[in-house]
C-alpha positions in Angstrom: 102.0 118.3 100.4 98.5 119.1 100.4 96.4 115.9 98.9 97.2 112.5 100.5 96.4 109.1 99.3 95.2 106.8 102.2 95.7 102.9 101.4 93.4 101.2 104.1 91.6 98.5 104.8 88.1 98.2 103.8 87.5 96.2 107.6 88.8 96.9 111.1 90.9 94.3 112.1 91.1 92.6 115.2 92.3 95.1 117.2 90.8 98.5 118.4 94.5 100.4 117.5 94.0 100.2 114.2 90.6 101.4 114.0 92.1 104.2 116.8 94.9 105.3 114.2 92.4 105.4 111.2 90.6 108.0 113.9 93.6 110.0 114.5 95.1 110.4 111.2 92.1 111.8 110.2 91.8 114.4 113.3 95.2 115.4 112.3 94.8 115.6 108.9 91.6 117.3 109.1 92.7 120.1 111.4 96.2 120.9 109.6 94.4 121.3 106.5 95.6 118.0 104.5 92.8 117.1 101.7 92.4 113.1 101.8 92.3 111.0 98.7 90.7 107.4 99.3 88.9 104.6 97.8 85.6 106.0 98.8 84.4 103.4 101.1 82.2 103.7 104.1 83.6 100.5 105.8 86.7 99.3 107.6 89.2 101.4 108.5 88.3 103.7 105.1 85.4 104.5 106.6 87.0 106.0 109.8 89.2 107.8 108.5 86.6 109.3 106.5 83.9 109.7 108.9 86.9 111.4 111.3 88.1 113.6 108.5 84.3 114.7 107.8 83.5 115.5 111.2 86.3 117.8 111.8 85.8 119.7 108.7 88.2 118.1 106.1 87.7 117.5 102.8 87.3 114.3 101.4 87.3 112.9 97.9 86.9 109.3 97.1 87.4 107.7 93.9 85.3 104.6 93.1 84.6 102.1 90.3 81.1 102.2 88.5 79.0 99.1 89.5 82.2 97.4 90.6 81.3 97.3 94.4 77.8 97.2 96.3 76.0 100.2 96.6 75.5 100.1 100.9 79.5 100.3 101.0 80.0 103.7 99.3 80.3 106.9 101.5 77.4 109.2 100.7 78.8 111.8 102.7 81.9 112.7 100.8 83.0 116.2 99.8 83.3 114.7 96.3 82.5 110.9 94.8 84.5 110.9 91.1 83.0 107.3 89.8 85.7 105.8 87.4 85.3 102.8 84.7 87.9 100.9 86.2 90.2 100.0 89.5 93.5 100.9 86.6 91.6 104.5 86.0 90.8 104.3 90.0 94.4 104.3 90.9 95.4 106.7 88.3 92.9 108.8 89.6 94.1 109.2 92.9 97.4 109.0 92.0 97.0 112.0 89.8 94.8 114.1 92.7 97.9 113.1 95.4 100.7 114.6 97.0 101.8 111.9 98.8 100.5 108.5 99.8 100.1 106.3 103.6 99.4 103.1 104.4 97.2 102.0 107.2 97.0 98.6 108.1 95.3 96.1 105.4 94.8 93.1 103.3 95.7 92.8 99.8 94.1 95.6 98.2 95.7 98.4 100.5 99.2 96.1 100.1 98.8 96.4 96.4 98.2 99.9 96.3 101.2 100.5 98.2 103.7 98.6 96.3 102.8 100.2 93.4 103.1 103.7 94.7 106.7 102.2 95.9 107.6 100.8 92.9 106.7 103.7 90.8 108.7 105.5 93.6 111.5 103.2 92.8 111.4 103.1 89.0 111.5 107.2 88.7 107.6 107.5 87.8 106.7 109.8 90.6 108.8 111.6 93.6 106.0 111.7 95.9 106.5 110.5 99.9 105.2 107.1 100.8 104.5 106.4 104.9 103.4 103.2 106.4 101.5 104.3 109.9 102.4 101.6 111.8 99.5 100.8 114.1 100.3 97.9 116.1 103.7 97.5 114.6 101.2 96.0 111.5 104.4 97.0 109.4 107.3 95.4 111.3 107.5 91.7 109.0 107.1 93.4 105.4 109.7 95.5 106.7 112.2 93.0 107.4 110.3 91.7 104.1 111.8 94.0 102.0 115.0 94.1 103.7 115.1 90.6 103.5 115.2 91.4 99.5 117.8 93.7 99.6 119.9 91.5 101.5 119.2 88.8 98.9 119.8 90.7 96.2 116.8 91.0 94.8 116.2 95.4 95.8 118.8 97.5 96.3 119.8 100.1 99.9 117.8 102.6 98.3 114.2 100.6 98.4 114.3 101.4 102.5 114.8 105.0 102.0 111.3 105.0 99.8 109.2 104.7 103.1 108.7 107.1 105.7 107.6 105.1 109.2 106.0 105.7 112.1 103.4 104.5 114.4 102.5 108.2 115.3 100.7 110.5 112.4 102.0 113.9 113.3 105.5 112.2 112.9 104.7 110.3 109.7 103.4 113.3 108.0 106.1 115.7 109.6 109.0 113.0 107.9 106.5 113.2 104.3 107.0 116.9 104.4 110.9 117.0 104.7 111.3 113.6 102.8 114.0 113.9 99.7 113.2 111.0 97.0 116.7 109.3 96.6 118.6 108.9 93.6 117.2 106.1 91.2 120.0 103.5 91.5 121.1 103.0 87.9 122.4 99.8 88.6 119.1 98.5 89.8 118.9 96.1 87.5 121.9 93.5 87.6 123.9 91.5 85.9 125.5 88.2 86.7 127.9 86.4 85.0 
């Protein structure tokens, strides 16, 4: 794993932890060489982990949509800015630039990203790690969210083995690197009389 896709909120939230774990995850990834794919924001948590990544030397491509967003929120300072057509041509974009995807702590947007990347995950589409850094515990209710599925029938066992979690990014990233995709479950899908 060499590119990683970070989901992130495009604020802070209320709390200086998150804004502290955008901050480290970048320190890390920066010095142990990871290459960070991201929306290409200057704000929020994106913007952190960006500006973190940037000034420790790291490489940093964001992928943004023409016209779609205000000018004053891009980065300017990026290794690389790829403008897309699209948020669909956005997403395919980093998805096709990424090793392996984390989630930070967000709103919709960052919780959209990353049930795609799980569901793909799910479906057979890609075999790439997915971590949620847990800043906070931000991650502990869609947790029991999804287990809360399986237990309803509505996901199988195999849906909690798609995430790698951790509130610590040396850990997340160390579980990414040794993570084994499990089998698809061919009996996702099923049938009631």
């Amino acid at each position: 794993m060499k590119s990683i896709c970070v989901f992130a909120g495009s604020s802070s939230g209320v709390h200086a932890e998150y804004k502290q774990a955008a901050i480290d995850l970048g320190k890390y990834m920066a010095t142990h060489g990871y290459r960070l794919i991201y929306g290409g924001s200057r704000m929020g948590l994106m913007g952190e982990l960006a500006n973190e990544m940037l000034k420790q030397g790291g490489q940093v491509i964001g992928v943004m949509p023409k016209g779609l967003f205000s000018g004053e929120i891009v980065h300017t300072a990026l290794t690389e800015l790829i403008e897309v057509d699209s948020m669909h041509e956005r997403k395919a974009t980093m998805h096709e630039l990424a090793d392996g995807y984390i989630a930070l702590p967000g709103g919709f947007g960052t919780l959209e990203e990353l049930f795609e990347a799980l569901c793909w995950a799910q479906i057979g589409i890609h075999k790439k790690p997915v971590g949620l850094l847990n800043a906070k515990n931000y991650y502990n209710s869609l947790m029991h969210m999804v287990q809360h599925a399986v237990s309803e029938g509505f996901s199988t066992d195999s849906a909690m083995n798609l995430m790698n979690i951790s509130n610590d990014s040396e850990q997340l990233i160390t579980s990414m690197n040794t993570y084994k995709p499990p089998s698809i479950q061919q009996t996702k899908w099923t049938h009631q009389d």
